[in-house]
Backbone bond lengths (Angstrom), bond angles and torsions (degrees), N, CA, C in turn:
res aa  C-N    CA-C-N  psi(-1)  N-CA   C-N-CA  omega(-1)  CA-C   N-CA-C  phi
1 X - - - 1.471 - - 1.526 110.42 -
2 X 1.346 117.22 150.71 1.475 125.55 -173.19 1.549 105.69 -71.60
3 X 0.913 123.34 144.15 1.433 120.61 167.77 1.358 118.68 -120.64
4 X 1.422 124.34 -38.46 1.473 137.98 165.61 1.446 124.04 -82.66
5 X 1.126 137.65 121.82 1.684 114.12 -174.16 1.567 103.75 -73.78
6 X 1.230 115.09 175.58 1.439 119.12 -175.50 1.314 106.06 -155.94
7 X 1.627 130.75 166.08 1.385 104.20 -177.95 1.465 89.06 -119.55
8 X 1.783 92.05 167.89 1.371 113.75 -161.43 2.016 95.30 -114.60
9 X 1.412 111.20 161.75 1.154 117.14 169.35 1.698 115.70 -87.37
10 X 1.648 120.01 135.50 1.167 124.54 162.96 1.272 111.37 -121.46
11 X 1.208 90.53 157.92 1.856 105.37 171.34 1.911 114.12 -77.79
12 X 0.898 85.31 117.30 1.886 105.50 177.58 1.355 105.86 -38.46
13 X 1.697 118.37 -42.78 1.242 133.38 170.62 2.005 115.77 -45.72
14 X 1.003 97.66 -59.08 1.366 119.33 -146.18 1.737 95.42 -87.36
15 X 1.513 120.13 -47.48 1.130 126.83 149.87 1.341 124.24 -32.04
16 X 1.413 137.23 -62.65 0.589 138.08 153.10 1.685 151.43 2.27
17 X 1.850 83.34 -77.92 1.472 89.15 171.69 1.500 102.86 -92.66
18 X 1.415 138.54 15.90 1.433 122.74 165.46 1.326 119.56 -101.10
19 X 1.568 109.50 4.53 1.592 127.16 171.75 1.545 105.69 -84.60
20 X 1.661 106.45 -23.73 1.669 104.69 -168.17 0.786 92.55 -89.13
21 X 1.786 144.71 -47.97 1.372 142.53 -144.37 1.588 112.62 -77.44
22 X 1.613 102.89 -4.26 1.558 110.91 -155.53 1.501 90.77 -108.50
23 X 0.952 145.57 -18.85 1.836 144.70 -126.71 1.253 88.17 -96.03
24 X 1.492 108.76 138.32 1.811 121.36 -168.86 2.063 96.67 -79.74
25 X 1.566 116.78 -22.51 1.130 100.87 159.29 1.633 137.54 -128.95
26 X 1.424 119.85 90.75 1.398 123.76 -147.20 1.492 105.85 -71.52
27 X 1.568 94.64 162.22 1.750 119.98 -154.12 1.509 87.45 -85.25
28 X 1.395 122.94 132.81 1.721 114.63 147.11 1.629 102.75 58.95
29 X 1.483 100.03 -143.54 1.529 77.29 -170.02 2.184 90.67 -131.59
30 X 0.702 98.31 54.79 1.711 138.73 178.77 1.773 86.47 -68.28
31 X 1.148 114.39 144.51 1.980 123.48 -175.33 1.359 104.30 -93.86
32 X 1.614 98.80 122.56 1.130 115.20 -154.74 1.588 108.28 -122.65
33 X 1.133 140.62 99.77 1.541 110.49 171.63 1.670 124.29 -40.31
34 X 1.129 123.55 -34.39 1.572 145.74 -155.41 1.390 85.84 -65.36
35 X 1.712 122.78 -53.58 1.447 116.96 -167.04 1.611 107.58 -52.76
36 X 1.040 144.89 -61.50 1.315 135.78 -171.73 1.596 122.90 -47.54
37 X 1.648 101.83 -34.09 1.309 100.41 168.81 1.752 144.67 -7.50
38 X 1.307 80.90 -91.00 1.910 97.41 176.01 1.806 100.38 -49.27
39 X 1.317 108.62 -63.88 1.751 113.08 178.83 1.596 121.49 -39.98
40 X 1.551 83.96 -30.48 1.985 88.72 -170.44 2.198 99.97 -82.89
41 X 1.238 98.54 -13.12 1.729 101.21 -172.65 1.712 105.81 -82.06
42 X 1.352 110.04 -50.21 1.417 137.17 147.34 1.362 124.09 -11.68
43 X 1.186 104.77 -64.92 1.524 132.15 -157.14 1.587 114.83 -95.84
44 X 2.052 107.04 -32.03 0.975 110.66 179.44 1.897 116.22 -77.15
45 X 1.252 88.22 -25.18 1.798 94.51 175.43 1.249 129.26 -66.80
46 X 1.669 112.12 -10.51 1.466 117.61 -168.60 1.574 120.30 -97.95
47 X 1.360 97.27 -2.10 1.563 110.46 -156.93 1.449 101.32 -106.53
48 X 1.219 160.23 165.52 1.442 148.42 138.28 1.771 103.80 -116.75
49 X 1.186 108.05 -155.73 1.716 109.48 -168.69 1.678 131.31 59.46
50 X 1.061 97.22 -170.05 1.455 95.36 158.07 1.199 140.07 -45.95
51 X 1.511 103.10 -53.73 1.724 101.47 177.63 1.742 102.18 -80.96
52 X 1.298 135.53 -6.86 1.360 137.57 169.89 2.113 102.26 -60.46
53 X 1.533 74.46 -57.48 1.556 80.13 177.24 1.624 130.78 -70.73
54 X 1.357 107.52 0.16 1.462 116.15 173.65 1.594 119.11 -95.98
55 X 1.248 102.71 -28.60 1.536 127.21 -168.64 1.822 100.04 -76.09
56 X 2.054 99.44 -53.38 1.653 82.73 -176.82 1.593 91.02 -96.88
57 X 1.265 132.36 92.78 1.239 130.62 159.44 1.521 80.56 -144.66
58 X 1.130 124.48 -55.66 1.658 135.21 -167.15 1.618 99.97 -60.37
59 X 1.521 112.65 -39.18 1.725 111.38 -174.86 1.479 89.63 -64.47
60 X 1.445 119.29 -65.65 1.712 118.88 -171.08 1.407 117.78 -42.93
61 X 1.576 126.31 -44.67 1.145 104.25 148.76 1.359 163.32 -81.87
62 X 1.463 101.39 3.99 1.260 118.60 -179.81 1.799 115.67 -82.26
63 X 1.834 104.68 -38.64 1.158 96.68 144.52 1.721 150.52 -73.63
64 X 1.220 96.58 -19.00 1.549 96.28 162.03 1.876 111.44 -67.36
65 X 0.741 117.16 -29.14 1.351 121.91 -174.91 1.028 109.41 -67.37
66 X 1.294 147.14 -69.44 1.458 164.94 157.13 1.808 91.83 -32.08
67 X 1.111 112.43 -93.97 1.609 85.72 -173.59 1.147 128.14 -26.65
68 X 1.110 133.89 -51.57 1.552 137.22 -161.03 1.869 100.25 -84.87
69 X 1.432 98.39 -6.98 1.648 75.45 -171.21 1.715 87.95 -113.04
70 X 1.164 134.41 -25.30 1.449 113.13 135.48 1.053 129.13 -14.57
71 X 1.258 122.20 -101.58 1.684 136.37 152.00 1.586 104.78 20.00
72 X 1.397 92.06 -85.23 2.224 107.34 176.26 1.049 101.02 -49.00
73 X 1.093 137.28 -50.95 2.117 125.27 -162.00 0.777 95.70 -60.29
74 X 1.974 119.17 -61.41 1.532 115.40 -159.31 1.563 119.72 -59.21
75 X 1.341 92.65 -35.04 1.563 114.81 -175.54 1.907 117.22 -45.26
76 X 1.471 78.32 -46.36 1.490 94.24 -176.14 2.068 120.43 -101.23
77 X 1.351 97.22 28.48 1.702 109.18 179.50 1.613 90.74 -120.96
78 X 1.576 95.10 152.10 1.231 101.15 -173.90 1.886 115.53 124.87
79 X 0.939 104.23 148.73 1.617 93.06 174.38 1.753 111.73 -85.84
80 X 1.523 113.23 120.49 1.089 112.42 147.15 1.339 154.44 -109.16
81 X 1.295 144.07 136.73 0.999 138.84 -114.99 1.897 95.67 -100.45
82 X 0.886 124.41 117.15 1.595 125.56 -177.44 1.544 113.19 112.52
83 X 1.464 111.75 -3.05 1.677 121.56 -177.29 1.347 89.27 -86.91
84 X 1.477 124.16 148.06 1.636 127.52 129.45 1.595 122.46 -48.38
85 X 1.450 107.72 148.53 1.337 87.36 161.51 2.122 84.79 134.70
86 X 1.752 95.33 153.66 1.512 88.07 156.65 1.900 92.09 -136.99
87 X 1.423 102.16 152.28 1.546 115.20 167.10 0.968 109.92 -2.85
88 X 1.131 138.19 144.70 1.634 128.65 119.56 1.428 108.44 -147.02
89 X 1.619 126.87 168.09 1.296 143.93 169.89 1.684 137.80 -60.86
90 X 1.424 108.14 88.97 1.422 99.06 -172.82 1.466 83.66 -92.78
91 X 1.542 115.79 168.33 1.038 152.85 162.89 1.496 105.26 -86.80
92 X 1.570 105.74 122.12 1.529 126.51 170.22 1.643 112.14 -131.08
93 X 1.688 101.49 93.59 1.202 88.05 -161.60 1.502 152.60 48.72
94 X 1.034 122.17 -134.45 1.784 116.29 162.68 1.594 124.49 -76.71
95 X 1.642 103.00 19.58 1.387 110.18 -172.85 1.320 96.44 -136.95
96 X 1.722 115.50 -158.79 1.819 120.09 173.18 1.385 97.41 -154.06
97 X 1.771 123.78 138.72 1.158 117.08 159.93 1.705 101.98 -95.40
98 X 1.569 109.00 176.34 1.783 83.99 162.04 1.620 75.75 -143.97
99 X 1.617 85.16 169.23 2.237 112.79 -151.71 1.312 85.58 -144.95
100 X 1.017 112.88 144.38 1.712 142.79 163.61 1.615 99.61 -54.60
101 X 1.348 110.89 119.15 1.464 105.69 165.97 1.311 111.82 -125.67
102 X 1.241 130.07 157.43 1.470 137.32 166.18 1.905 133.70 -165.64
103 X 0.814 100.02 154.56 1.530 99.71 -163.60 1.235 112.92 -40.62
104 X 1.495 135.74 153.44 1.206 136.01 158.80 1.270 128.30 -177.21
105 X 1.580 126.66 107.03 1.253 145.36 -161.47 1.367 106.81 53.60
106 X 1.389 117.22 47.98 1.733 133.86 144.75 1.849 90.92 85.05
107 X 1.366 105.95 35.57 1.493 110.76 162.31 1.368 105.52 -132.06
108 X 1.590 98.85 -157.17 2.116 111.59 177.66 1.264 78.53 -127.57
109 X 1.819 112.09 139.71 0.822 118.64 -172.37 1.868 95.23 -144.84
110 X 1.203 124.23 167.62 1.803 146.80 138.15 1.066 128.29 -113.44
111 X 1.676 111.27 173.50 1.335 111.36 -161.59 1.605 70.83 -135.42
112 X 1.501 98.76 141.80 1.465 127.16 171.99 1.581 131.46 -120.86
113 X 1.031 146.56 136.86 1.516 137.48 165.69 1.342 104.04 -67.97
114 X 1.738 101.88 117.13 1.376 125.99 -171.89 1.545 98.20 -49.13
115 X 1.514 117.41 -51.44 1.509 131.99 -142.50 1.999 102.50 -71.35
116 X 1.446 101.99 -39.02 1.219 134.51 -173.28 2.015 96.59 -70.09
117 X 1.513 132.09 -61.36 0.984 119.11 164.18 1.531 140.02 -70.09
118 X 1.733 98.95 4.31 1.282 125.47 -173.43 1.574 89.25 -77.07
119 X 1.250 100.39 -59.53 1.841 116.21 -177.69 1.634 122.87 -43.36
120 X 1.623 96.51 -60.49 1.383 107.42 169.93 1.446 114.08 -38.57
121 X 1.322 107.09 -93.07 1.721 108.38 163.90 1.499 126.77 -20.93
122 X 1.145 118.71 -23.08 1.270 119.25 -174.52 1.592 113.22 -88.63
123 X 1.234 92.31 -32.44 1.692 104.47 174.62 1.369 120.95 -80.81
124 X 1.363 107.25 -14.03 1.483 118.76 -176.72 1.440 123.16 -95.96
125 X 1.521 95.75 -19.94 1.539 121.13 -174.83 1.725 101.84 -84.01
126 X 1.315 123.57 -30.46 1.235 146.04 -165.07 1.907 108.10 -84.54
127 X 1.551 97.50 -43.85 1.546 99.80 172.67 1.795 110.47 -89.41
128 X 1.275 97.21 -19.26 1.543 93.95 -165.04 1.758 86.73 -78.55
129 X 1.655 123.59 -26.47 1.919 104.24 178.92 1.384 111.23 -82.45
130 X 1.388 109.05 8.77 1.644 94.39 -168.59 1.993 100.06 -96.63
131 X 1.870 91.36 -42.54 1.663 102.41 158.59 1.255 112.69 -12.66
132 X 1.459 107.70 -77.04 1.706 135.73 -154.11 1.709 89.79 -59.65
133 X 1.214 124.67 -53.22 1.384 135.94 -171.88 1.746 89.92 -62.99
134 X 1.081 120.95 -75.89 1.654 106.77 -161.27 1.431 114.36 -54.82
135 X 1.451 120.75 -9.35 1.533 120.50 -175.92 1.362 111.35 -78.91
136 X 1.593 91.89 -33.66 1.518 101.42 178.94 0.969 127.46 -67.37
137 X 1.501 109.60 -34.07 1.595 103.01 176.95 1.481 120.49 -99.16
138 X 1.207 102.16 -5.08 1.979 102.11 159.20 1.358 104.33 -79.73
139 X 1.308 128.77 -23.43 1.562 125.53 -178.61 1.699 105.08 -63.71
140 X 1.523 112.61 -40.09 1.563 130.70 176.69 1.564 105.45 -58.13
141 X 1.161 104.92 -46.10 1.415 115.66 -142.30 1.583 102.77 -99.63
142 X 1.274 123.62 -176.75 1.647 137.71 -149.35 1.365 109.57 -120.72
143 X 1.521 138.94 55.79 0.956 101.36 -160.94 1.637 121.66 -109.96
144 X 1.210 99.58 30.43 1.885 128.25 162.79 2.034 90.13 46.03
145 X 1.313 99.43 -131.86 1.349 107.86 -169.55 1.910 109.34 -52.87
146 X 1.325 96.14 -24.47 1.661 79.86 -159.28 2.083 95.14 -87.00
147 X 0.881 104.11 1.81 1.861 96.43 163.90 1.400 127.71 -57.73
148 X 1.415 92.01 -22.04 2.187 94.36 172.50 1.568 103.65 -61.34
149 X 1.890 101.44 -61.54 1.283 90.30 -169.88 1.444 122.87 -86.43
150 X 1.465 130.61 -1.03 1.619 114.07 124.09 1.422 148.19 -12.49
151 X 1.592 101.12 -42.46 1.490 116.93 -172.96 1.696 88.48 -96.13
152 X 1.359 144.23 -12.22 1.375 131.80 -174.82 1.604 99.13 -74.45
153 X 1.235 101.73 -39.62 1.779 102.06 -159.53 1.262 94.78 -109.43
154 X 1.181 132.51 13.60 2.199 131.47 164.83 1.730 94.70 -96.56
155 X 1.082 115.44 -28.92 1.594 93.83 -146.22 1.971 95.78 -91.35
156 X 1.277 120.36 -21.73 1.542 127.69 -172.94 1.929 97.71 -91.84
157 X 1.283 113.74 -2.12 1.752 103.62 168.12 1.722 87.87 -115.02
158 X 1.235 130.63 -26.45 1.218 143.08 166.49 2.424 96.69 -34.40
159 X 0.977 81.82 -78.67 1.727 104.52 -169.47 1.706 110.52 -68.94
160 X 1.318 91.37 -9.03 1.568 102.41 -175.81 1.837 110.09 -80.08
161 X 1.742 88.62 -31.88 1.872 95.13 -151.46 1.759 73.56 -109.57
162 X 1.006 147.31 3.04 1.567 143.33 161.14 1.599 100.20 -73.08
163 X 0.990 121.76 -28.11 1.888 113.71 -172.66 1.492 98.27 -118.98
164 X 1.200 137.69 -28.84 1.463 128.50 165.60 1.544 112.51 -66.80
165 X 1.248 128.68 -55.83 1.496 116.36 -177.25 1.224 134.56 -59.65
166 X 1.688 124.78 -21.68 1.167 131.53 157.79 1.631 105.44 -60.81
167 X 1.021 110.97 -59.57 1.674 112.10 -178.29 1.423 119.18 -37.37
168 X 1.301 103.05 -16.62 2.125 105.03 -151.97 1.394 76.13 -97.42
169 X 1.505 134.55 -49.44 1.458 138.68 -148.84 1.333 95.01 -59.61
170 X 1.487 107.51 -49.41 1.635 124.25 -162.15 1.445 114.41 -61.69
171 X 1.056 110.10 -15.99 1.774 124.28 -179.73 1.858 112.24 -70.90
172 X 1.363 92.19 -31.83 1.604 97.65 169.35 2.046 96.95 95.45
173 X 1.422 122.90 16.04 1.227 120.44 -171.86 1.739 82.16 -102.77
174 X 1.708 118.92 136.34 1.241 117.40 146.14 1.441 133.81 -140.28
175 X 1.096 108.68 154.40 1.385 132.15 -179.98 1.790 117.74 -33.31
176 X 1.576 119.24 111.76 1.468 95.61 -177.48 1.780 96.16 -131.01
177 X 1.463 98.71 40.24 1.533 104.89 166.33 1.539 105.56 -118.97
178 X 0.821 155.71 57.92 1.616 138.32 -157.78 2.018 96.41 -116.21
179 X 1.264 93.32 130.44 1.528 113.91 173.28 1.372 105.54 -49.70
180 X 1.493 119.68 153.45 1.461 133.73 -147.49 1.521 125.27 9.29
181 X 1.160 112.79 34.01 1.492 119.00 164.76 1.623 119.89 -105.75
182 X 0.487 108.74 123.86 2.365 118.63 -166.99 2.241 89.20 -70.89
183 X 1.321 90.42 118.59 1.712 103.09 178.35 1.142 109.93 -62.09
184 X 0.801 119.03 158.31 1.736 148.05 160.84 1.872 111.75 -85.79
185 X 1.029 105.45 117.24 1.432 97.08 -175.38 1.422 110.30 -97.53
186 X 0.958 104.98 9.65 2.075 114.24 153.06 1.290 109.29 -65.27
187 X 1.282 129.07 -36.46 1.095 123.41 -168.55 1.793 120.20 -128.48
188 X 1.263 98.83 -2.64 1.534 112.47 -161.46 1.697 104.38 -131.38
189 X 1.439 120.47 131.60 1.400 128.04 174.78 1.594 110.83 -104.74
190 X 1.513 124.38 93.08 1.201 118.86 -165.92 1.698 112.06 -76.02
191 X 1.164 131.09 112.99 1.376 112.30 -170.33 1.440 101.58 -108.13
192 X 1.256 125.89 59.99 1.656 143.88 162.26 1.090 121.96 123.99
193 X 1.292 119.37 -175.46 1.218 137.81 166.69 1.392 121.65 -118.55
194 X 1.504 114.83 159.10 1.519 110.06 156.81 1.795 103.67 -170.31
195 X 1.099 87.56 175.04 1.640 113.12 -176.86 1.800 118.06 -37.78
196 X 1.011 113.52 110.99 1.859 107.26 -177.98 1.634 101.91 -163.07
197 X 1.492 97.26 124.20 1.347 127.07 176.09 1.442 101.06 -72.50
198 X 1.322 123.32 -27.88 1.988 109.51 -170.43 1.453 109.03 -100.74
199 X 1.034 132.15 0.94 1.760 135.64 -174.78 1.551 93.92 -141.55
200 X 1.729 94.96 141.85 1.409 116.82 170.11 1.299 120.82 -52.90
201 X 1.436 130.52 174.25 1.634 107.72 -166.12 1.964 77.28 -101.05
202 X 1.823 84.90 168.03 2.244 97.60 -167.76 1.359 100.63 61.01
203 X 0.518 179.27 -95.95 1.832 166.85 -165.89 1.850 103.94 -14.66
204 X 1.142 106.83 166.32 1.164 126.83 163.32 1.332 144.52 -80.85
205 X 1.285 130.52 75.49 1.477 138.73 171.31 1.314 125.61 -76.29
206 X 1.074 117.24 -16.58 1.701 105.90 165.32 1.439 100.74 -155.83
207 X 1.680 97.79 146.15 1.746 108.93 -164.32 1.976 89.04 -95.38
208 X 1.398 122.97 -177.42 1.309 121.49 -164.92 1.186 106.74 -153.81
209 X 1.493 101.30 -26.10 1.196 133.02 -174.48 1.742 122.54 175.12
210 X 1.642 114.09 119.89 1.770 96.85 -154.90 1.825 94.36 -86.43
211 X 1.359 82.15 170.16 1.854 81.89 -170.56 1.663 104.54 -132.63
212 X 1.434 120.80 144.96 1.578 116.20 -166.19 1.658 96.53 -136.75
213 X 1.254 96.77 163.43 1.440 115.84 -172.08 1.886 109.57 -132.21
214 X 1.454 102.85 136.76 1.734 101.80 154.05 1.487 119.92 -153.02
215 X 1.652 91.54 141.83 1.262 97.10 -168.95 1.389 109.52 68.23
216 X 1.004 153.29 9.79 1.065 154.33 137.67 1.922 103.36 132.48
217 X 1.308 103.62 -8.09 1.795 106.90 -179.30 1.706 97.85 -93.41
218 X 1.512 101.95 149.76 0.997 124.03 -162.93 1.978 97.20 -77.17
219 X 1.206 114.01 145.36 1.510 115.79 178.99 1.727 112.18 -112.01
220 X 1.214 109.82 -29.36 1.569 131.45 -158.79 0.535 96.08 172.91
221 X 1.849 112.67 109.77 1.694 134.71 137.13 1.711 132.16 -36.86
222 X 1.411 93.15 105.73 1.350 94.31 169.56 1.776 136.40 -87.48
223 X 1.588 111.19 142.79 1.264 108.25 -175.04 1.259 109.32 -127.14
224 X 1.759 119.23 134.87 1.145 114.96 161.05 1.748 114.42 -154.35
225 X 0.996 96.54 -168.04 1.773 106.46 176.55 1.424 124.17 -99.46
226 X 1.036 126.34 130.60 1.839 123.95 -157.79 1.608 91.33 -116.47
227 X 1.470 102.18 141.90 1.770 123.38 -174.76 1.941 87.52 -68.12
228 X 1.630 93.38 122.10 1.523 99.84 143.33 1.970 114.55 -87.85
229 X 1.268 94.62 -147.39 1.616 119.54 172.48 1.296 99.11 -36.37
230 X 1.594 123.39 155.06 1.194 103.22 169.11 1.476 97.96 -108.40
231 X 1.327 107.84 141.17 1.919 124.84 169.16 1.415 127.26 9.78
């Protein structure tokens, strides 16, 4: 397990557009998480029940996410002293941070704090299951007239996580928690098992904590619970 953070290499490319997609104020009408915002505060008050309760669980995390992954961009723009790289201008929305860039394996590349994109992802991975969860249960659920404006505030986090998730892949950080896949205990701390009808038994049914890898060294330990018998 990592104990020190260290930084990892990204693509200048890929960086890029996950600095734009994040910016608390978006350019034009460019995919924004931020746009759903106000709609999702709106939207979450009108509903009660279950799907009331899925909708503001998904707003709560969608804003925790965005802050904290603010936080990291900004955190990490700026010249630092021991990075490669000279300045340059990303685009953040209606603004610009600028990041150390420099050549690497016949691209533009940065150097990032592993621990810091460990985080990001982690927060994103966290709103993007709760997403999947609120779709599901408006997919269950009834929601007669008010499904139009459902689709106002689904389809702009919809278009948001279509251009961010390719980007995250592209960074070369991966995933070593993933549902119905049996862990690796190089990289994964299983702290039990139990009963689940939808995953094979030793596989993975519930994450605890998601866990990522680069280059093959561990970044953040992952924990979860692996399907026994089923029920």
């Amino acid at each position: 397990m990592s104990t020190q953070p260290r930084d990892i290499y990204v693509p200048a490319a890929s960086w890029r557009v996950i600095v734009d997609v994040l910016a608390p104020e978006p350019r034009g009408m460019d995919p924004a998480f931020i746009r759903a915002k106000d709609a999702f505060e709106r939207y979450s008050m009108t509903i009660r029940g279950d799907i009331g309760d899925a909708i503001q669980r998904c707003k709560d995390h969608l804003e925790r996410f965005l802050a904290r992954a603010q936080e990291i961009v900004e955190s990490e723009a700026g010249e630092t002293p021991g990075r490669l790289g000279r300045l340059k201008p990303f685009p953040y929305g209606n603004s610009e941070l600028q990041f150390q860039v420099f050549n690497y394996k016949d691209g533009e590349a940065l150097s990032l704090r592993d621990n810091r994109m460990a985080e990001l992802m982690t927060q994103y991975d966290l709103f993007r299951e709760t997403m999947r969860f609120m779709e599901k249960k408006v997919e269950e659920g009834n929601l007669g007239p008010l499904k139009n404006t459902f689709t106002f505030i689904h389809k702009p986090l919809q278009q948001a996580a279509q251009v961010l998730e390719p980007m995250l892949e592209k960074t070369g950080i991966e995933r070593t928690t993933i549902y119905g896949e049996k862990p690796d205990p190089t990289y994964v701390h299983i702290a039990g098992d139990e009963p689940s009808d939808e995953f094979e038994a030793g596989t993975i049914c519930r994450i605890l904590k998601p866990g990522y890898k680069s280059e093959g060294r561990e970044i953040q330990e992952g924990v979860v619970m692996i399907a026994s018998k089923s029920a």
